[in-house]
N, C-alpha and C positions, 0 to 999 in steps of 0.2 A: 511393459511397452504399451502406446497406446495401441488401441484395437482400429479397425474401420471404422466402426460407429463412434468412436469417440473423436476421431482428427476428423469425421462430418460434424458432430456436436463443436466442437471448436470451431471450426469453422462459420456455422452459423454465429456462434455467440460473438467472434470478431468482427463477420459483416455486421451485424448490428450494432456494433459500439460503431464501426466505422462509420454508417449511413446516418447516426448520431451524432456526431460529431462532425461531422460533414454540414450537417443542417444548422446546429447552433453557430458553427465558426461562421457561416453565411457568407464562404467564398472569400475570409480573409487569412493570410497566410502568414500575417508578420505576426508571434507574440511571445511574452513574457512567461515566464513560469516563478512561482512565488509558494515560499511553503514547502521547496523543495526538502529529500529529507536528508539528513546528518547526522544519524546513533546507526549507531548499532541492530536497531529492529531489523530483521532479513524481511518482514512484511511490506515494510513501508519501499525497503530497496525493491521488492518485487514487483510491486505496482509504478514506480519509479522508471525502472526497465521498459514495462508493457505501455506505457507513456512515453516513450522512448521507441519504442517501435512503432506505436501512432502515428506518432510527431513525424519520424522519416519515410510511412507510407504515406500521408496527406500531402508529404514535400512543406511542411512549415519551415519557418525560418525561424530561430528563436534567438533572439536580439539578448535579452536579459533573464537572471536566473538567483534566484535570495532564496536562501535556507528561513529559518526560523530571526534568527540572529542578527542579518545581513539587508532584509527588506529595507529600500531607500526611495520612497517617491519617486524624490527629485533624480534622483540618479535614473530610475527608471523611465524617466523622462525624457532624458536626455538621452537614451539608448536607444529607445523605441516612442518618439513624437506620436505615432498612430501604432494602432493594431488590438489585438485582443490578451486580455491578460487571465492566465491557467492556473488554477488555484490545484495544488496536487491536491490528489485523491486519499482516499484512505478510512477512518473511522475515527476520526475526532470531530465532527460535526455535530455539539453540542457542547455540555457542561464537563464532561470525566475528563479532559485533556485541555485545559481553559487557556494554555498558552498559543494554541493555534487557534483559537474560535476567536482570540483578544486579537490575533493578528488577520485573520481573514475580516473582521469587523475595519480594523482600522484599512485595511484593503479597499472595501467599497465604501469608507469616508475620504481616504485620501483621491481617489480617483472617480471621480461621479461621470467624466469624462466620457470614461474606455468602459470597453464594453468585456464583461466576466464571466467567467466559466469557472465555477465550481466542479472539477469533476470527480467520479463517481464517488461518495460519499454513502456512508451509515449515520442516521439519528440518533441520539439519545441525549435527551434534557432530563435532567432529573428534577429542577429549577424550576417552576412556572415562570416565576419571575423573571429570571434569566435568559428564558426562550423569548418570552413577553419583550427585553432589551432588542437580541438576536433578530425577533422579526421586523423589531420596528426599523435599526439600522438595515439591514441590507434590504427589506421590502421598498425603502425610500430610494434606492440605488435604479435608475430607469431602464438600466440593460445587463443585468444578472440573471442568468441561470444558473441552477444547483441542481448539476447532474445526478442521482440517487441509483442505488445500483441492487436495491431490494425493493417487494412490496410494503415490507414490515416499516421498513424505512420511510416512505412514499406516507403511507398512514400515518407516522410519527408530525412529517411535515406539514401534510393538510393540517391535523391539529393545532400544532405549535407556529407553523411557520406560515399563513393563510395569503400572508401578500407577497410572498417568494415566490419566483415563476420555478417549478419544479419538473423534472421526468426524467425517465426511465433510464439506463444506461449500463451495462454491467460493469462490474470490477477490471481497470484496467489490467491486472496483472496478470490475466488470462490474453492478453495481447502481445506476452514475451516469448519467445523463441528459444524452447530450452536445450541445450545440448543432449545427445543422445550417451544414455549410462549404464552402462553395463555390472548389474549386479553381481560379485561372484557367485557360482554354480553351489558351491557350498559354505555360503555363509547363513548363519544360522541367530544372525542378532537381529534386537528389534532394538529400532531409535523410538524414546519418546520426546519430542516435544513438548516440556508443558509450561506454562506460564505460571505466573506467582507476582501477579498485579494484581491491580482494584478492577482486575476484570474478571478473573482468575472465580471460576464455579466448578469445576471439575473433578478436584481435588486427584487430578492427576497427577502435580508435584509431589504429591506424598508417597507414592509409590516406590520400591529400592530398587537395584538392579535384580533382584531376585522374585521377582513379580510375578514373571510370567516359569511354570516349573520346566527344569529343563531346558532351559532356554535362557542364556546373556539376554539383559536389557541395560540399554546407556539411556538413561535420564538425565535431562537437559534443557537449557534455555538457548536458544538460537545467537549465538552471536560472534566474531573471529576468532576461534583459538588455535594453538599450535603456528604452524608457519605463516598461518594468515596474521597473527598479531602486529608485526613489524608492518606490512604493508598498510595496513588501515592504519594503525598510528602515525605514521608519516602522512596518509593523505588528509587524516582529521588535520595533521601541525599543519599543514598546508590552508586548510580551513580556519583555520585561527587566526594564521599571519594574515586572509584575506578579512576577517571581520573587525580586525582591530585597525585594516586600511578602514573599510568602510567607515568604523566609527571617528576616524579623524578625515573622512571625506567631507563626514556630515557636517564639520566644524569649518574645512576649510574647502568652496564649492569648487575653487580653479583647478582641485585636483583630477586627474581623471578617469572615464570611463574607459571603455572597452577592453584596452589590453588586460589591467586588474580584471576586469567582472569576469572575465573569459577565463582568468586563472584561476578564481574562483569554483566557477563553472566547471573547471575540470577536476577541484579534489574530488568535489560534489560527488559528478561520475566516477571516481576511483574509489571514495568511502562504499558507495553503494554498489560495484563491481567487485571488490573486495568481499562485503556480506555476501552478496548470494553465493561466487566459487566458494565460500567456507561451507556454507549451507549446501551446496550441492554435493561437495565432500563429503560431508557428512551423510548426506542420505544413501551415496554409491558404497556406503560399505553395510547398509541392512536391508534384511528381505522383504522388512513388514514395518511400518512406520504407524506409531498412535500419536495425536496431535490434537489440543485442545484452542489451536491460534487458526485464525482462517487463511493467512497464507501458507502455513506450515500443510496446510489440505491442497491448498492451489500449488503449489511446489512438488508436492506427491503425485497432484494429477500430472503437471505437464511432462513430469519423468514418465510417467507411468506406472508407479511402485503403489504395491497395496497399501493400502491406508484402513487408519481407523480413526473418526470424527467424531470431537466431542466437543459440546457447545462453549461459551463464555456469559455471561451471567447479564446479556440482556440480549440476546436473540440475535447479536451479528451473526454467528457459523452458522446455526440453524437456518435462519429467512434465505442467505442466499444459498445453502446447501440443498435448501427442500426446490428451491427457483430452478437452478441452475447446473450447482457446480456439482452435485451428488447426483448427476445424469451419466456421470464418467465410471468406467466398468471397476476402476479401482476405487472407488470411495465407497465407505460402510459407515456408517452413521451406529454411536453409541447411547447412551441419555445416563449411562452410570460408570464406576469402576468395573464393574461385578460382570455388563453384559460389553464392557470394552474388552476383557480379558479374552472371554470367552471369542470375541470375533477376529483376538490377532492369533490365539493359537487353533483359529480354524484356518486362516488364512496362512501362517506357518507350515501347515498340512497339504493345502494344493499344491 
């Protein structure tokens, strides 16, 4: 559970995203969101969420909403004439994830217009050259910000990104409201989270269920299984049937907005309502969680459940864990296998 000093630690870290957000929006309430997400990542759905609880303490109104797949100018145009347009958050702000950086590029080419918010985002270019592209398109954009939710981050930008207007903001997803969960009294397993991408430095996936001695481990990658299967796949088909309107919108314009984009809008929310209940399931049946993804740590914190933290192979967990989110009395920070072990079978012990 959390402690005192941790639901006062949140607390600050929301005023601050709030009093942030508050200042860039500049007192306007009508906008778009774009970049919205649609897999399976519980990450992306958790920051999705905490954007989501923003959006309805500021009182926004959100006219329009495009995944990856589904971004329409003109359609957005047509939804919201005026207002400000919300680039979701996350860590693909750069070169490791090219399908979002090709669409947030084409974001502030097609609209020089409206006025943009990148929020909170992690850097990493590995590109020179690429960044070199990156800066020059949205530097020439006259009313973009790119919200940055690390210091590590913030340094990557200066460098790379010089005629970006940049600053500070934390990770939305410490702005979601998590249900309160009750671990059984004697359960005795530990979840790991581990990833097995091109992000992937931990070499936590290698690990069996028999890891830790004396002790079930369920090793794992976050995403619906069991009874959550069925409901995510219905609201993905959901998301399909609206992208292949979009795509014949694009061809023919008389066709319409609003009712479509709204039912859109709604698998949207049902894919990524779906992820986290699988994901919180998952956490309410262990006592001690080890996690090498940074919301797999954000997810721990807002339960309250021990955790053990281990970085990804360019300094996202780390920068904002050392900032921020390793201020919370359940997070323990790892740097190997060897001293991960060791910190969930202490924490097993309390």
């Amino acid at each position: 559970m959390l402690t005192s000093e941790d639901k006062s630690h949140l607390r600050s870290v929301r005023d601050l995203t709030v009093s942030t957000l508050t200042e860039v929006l500049g007192g306007e309430r009508i906008v778009a969101i774009v970049d919205a997400p649609n897999q399976r990542n519980v990450g992306d759905s958790l920051i999705w969420a905490g954007e989501m609880e923003y959006v309805e303490h500021l009182g926004l109104d959100v006219r329009y909403v495009a995944d990856l797949w589904t971004y329409d100018p003109a359609a957005l145009r047509r939804a919201m004439p005026r207002g400000v347009i919300l680039l979701h958050g996350g860590g693909n702000f750069g070169d490791l994830w090219p399908g979002h950086q090709i669409l947030r590029e084409m974001v502030v080419t097609d609209l020089p217009d409206y006025r943009i918010i990148q929020l909170p985002q992690s850097i990493q270019f590995r590109d020179e050259e690429r960044a070199r592209v990156a800066n020059e398109i949205i530097g020439a954009h006259l009313d973009f910000t790119a919200l940055i939710r690390d210091q590590v981050s913030l340094q990557r930008a200066a460098q790379h990104l010089p005629d970006v207007a940049v600053r500070f903001c934390p990770d939305m997803a410490l702005g979601w409201d998590a249900p309160q969960v009750s671990v059984e009294k004697n359960a005795a397993n530990v979840l790991v989270i581990a990833r097995a991408d091109m992000e992937a430095s931990s070499n936590l996936a290698s690990v069996g269920d028999d890891w830790l001695t004396g002790v079930k481990s369920r090793v794992t990658d976050w995403w619906p299984r069991g009874k959550f299967v069925l409901p995510w796949r219905l609201a993905r088909s959901m998301s399909l049937v609206y992208r292949f309107y979009v795509k014949v919108r694009k061809r023919w314009r008389w066709l319409p907005v609003g009712l479509p984009d709204k039912f859109g809008a709604f698998a949207i929310k049902e894919i990524n309502r779906v992820n986290i209940a699988g994901a919180v399931d998952m956490y309410a049946r262990a006592r001690v969680i080890v996690v090498d993804r940074l919301h797999a740590h954000v997810l721990a914190v807002l339960l309250g459940i021990p955790h053990v933290v281990m970085d990804n192979n360019y300094r996202k967990i780390s920068a904002i864990y050392e900032e921020y989110s390793g201020e919370f009395s359940t997070a323990h920070y790892a740097t190997d296998l060897a001293s991960a072990r060791f910190e969930a079978e202490r924490l097993l012990e309390l």
